[in-house]
Structure formats: C-alpha cells, structure tokens
C-alpha positions as a printed NumPy array, in Angstrom:
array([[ 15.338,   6.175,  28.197],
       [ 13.579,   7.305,  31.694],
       [ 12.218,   4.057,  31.906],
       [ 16.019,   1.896,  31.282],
       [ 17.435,   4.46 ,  33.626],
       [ 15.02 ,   3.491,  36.191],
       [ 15.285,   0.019,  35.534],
       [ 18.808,   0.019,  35.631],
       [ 18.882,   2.38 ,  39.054],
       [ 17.048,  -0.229,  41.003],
       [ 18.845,  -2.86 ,  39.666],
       [ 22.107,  -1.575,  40.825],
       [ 20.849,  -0.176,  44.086],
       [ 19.827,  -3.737,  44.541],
       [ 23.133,  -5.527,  43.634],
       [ 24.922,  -3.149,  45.896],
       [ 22.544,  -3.06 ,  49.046],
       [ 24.783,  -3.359,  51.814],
       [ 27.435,  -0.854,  50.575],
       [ 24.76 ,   1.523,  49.812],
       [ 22.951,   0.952,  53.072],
       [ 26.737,   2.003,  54.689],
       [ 27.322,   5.126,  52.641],
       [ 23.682,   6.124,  53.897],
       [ 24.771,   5.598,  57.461],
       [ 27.621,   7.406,  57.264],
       [ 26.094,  10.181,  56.244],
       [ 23.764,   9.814,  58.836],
       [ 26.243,   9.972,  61.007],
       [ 27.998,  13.214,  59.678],
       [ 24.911,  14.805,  59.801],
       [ 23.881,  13.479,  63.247],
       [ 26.62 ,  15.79 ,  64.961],
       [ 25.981,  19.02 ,  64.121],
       [ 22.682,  18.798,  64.747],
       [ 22.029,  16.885,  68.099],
       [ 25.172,  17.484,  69.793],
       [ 25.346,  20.982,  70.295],
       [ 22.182,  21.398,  72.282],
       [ 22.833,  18.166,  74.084],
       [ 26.224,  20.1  ,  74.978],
       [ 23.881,  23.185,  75.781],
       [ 26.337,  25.615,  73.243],
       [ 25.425,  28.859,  72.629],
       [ 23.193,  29.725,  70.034],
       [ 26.177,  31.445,  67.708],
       [ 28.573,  28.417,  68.371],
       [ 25.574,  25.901,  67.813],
       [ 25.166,  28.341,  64.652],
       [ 28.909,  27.693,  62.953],
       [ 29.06 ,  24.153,  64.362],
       [ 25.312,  23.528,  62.041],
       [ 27.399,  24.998,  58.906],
       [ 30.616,  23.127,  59.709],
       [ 28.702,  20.201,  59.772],
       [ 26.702,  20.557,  56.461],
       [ 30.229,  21.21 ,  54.775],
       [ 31.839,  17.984,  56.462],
       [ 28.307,  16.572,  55.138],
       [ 29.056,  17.595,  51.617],
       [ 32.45 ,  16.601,  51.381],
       [ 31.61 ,  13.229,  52.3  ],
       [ 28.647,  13.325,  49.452],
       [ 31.524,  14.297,  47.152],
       [ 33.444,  10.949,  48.084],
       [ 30.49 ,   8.761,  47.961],
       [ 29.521,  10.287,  44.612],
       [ 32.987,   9.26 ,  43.193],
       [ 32.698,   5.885,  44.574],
       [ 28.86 ,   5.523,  43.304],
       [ 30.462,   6.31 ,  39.746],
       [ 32.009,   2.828,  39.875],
       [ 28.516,   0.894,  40.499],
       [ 26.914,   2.919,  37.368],
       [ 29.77 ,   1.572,  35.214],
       [ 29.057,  -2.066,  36.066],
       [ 31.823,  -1.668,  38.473],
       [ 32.324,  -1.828,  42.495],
       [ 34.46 ,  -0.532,  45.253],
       [ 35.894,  -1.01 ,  48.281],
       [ 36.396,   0.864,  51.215],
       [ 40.039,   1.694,  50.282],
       [ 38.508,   3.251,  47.288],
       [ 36.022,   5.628,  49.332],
       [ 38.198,   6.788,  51.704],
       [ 40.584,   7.621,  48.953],
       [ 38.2  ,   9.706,  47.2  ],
       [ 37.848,  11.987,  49.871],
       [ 41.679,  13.358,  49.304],
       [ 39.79 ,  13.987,  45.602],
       [ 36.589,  15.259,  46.619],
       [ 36.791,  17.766,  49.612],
       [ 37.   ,  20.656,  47.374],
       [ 34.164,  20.063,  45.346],
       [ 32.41 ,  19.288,  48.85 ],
       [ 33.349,  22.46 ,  50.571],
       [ 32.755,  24.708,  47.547],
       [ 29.319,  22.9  ,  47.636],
       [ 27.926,  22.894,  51.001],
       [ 29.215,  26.638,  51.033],
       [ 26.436,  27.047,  48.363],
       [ 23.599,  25.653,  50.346],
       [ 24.667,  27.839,  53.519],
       [ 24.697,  30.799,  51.315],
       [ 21.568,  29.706,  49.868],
       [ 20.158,  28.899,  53.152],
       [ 21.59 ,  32.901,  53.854],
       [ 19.883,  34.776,  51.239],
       [ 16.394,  32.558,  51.96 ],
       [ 16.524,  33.866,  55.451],
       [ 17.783,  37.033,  54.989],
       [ 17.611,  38.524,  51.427],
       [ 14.181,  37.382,  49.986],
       [ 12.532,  38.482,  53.37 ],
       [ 13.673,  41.784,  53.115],
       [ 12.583,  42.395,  49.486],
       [  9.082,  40.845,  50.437],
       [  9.008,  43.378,  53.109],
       [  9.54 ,  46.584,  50.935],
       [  6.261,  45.947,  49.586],
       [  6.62 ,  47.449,  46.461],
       [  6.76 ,  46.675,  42.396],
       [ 11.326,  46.485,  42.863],
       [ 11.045,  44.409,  45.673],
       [  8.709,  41.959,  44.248],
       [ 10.653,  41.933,  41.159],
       [ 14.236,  41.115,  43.239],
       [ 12.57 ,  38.239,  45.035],
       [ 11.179,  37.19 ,  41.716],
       [ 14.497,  37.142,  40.361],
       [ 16.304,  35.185,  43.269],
       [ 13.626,  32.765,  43.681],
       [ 13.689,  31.972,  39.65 ],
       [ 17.806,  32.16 ,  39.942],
       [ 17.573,  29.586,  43.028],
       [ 15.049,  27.634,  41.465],
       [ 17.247,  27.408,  38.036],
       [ 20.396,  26.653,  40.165],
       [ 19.075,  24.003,  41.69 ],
       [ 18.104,  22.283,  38.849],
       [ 21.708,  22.368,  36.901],
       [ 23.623,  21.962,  40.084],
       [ 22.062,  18.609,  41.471],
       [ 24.433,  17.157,  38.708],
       [ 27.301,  18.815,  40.181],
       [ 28.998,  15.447,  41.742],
       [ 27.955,  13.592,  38.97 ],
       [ 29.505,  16.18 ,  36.619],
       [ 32.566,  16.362,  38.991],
       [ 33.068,  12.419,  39.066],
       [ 32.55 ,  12.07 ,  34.865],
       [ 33.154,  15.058,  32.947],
       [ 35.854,  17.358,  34.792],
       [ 38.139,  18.565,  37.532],
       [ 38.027,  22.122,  37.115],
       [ 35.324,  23.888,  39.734],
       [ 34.636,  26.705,  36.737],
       [ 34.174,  23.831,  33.874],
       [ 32.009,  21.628,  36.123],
       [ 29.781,  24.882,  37.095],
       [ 29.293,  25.708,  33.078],
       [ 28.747,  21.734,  32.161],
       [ 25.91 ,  21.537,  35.331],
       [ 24.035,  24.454,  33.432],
       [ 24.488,  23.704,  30.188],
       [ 23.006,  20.502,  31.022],
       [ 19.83 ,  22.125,  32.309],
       [ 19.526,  24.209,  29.213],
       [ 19.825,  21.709,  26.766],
       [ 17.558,  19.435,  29.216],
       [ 15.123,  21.155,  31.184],
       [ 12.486,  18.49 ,  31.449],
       [ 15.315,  15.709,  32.176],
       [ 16.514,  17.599,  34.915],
       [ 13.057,  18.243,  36.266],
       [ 12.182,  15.06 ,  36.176],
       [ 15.645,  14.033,  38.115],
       [ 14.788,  16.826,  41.102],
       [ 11.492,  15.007,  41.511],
       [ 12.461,  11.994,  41.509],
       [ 14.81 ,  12.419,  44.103],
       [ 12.974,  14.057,  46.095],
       [ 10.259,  11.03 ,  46.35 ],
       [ 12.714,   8.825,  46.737],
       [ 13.776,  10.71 ,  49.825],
       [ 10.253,  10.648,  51.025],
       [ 10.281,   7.406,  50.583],
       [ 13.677,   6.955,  52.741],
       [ 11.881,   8.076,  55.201],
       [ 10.144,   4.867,  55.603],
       [ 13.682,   3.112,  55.793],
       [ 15.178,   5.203,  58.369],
       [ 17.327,   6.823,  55.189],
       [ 19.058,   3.258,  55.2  ],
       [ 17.932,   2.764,  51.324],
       [ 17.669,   4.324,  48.839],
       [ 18.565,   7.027,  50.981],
       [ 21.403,  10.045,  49.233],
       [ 23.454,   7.233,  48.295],
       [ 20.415,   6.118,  45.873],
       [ 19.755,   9.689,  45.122],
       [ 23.367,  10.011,  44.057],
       [ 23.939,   7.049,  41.972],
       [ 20.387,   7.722,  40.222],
       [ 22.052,  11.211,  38.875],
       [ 25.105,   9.438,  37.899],
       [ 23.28 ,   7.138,  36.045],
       [ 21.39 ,   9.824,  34.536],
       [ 24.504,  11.711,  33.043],
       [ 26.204,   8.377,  31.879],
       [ 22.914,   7.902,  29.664],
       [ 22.736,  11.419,  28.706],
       [ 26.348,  11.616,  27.55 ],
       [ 25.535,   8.554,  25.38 ],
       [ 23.244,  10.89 ,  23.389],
       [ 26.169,  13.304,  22.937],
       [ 28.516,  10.757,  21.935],
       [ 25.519,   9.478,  19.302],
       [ 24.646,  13.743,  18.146],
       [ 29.102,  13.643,  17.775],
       [ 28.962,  10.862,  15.33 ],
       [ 25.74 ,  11.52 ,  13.877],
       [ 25.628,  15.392,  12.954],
       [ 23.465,  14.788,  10.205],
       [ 20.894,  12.643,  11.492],
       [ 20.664,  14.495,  14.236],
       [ 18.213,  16.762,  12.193],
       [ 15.574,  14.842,  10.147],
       [ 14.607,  17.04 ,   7.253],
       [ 10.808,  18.253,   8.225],
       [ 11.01 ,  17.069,  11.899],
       [ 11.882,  20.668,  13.26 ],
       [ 13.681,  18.832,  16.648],
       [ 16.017,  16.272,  17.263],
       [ 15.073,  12.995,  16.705],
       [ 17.357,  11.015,  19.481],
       [ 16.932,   6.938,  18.871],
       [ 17.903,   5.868,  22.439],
       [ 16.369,   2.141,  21.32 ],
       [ 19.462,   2.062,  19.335],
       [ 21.556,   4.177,  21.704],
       [ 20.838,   1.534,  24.235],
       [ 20.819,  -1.522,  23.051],
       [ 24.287,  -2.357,  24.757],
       [ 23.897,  -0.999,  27.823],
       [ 20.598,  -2.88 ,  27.783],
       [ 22.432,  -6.25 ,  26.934],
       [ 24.445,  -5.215,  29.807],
       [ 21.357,  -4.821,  32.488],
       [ 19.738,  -7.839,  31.431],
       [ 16.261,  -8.253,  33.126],
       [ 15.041, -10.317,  36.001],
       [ 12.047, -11.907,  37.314],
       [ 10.977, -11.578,  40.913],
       [ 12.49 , -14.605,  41.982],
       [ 16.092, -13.69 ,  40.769],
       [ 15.855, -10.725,  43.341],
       [ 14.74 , -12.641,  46.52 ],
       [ 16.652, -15.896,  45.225],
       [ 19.767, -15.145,  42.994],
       [ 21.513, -18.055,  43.633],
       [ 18.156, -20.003,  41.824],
       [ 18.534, -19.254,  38.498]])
C-alpha cells in the first residue's frame, strides 16, 4: 500500500505541476507578509507580534482551500481557479480554528513547558512529560485534519474525533506520513518550496486517507474475513483492495514523463 500511495503521489504531483507549483507560491506569498514586512515597516515588536499570528491564520485558511482543491487531483480529477477560490468561502473555518492551534501550540512551547522544566522537580518533569507526549500525539492525528475536513466531514467536533481515531487505529501509518512530509519539505528546500512544496505535502495526506478509507470500506463488507481464525491481527489484502485504483494509475517508463506526447 505505502509503496502504490507513493507511486501514485508522484504521479499526480507530476500530472499537475504547474497548478501545484501555483498553490505553493501562493502560499509563499501569504506567508511572505507577516514575516518580512513588519520589520521592513520597522513595527513594534507587539504589533510585529499579532501581525506574525494573523498571518499564520490567513496562512492556514488558505491551506484549508488548497486542501479542498488537492482532493480533486487524488480522485483522478482537476480544478480550476474558480474552484479554489470558491473553497475558501468553505474552508476559512477549518483554517482559522487550525492555525489558532499552532499559535497556541507555539504558546505553551514558549511559555508552559519552560516553566515546568524550570521547577526542577519530579511534578514538573512529569507536566512537561505529559504536554510534550500530548503535542507529540496531536500532531500525529491532526496532520489529517484537511484531509479529514475535505473527505469525511463538516463538523469541527467530528473531524477532531475522526483525525484521532485515525492515529489510534494507525499509529505507524501516521508516523510514517509525518516523516514523510517532513523530507519532502527538506527536500523543497532545494526547489525554492516551488514543488513538492505544502501543496505536495497536502495532496500526499489526501491520498493517504482515500487509500485508508478503502480498507474500511473492505473491513465494512468483509466483517468476517477481517479476522483469520489463528492469525491474532487483521489480515488487510490491499493487492486486492487495489487492484482498481491500480488499473487507474497505470505505470510509466521514464520517457512517458519527459515525453508524454511519445507514447
């Protein structure tokens, strides 16, 4: 399954180059202002301060969007910019209740864990434990929170409990998603953020979901089967599970990428 998901990541990312390439620079661009303009405009350091956390929420809200326009590309789809614009009358919500999580994340890292660390003692060690393991868990359920948003629900409370149940029923998925991403962020670097950039970190998570709610849809229709007598887990066949969406993907030889039009 990692390995189609992959496979079929790139592909699209690929196939949708230049659109992705835009959604990466307008992001860019949202996040551009906050930061450089306010000491090029020589604020003060508490304006400079709200203008920084205005900015990441304007930043998430136009993640939200993109995320709901991304959705389209997983399902062998497109869009247009009519269609991404639009989705911001959808998404700001989602985007604001979002980015207010990473400022009050970014809060309690400054703030909160410091000031346990500094009481120096068996409570405050324990606290910090706690918030660092709560963060830590949070972070891995919640990076499917767009995703989650764009395919499963509309309702902030149903999306919250779907993100988490997610992680507990796949911890090692959802591990395996955070790292990713984060490489392929390292490796934006490289591009200027231009590709794969968030846009590619977004769709991969979408993609991700859409393949992991085809093993729910399979565990709905197979109860039974779900549970081999003996095997003490779930035996998931995702050869099976996949074989349409693989008919779908196709494959393609290096020459099809640089030279479509060829074969």
């Amino acid at each position: 399954m990692i390995g189609f998901l992959l496979k079929k990541t790139f592909y699209d990312l690929w196939d949708n180059l230049f659109k992705v390439a835009l959604i990466n620079i307008g992001f860019i661009a949202c996040l551009s202002f906050p930061v450089f303009v306010p000491p090029l405009l020589g604020l003060n350091p508490t304006i400079a301060l709200f203008s920084l956390f205005a900015g990441i929420l304007f930043c998430f809200v136009y993640l939200s969007a993109a995320a709901l326009s991304l959705k389209s590309i997983s399902d062998y789809g497109s869009f247009g910019f009519a269609d991404f614009f639009g989705n911001f009358k959808i998404a700001w919500p989602f985007g604001l209740f979002s980015g207010s999580l990473v400022c009050l994340a970014y809060l309690v890292f400054a703030v909160v864990l410091p000031f346990y660390l500094a009481m120096e003692s068996i409570l405050g060690l324990l606290l910090a434990s706690i918030i660092f393991w709560g963060f830590l868990i949070s972070v891995l359920s919640l990076q499917f929170f767009f995703a989650v948003r764009s395919r499963l629900d509309s309702k902030m409370g149903k999306v919250l409990k779907k993100c988490f149940i997610i992680f507990f029923d796949n911890p090692m998925f959802c591990l395996f998603s955070l790292l990713h991403n984060i490489f392929i962020l390292i490796i934006s670097l490289f591009t200027a953020f231009l590709f794969p950039g968030p846009a590619g970190a977004l769709l991969f998570l979408d993609e991700g979901l859409r393949l992991r709610l085809l093993k729910y849809d399979w565990l709905e229709a197979n109860p039974e089967g779900a549970f081999p007598e003996g095997s003490g887990r779930r035996e998931i066949p995702w050869d099976t599970i996949l074989i349409e969406e693989r008919e779908k993907t196709g494959s393609r030889s290096f020459r099809n990428f640089i030279f479509p039009w060829k074969d």
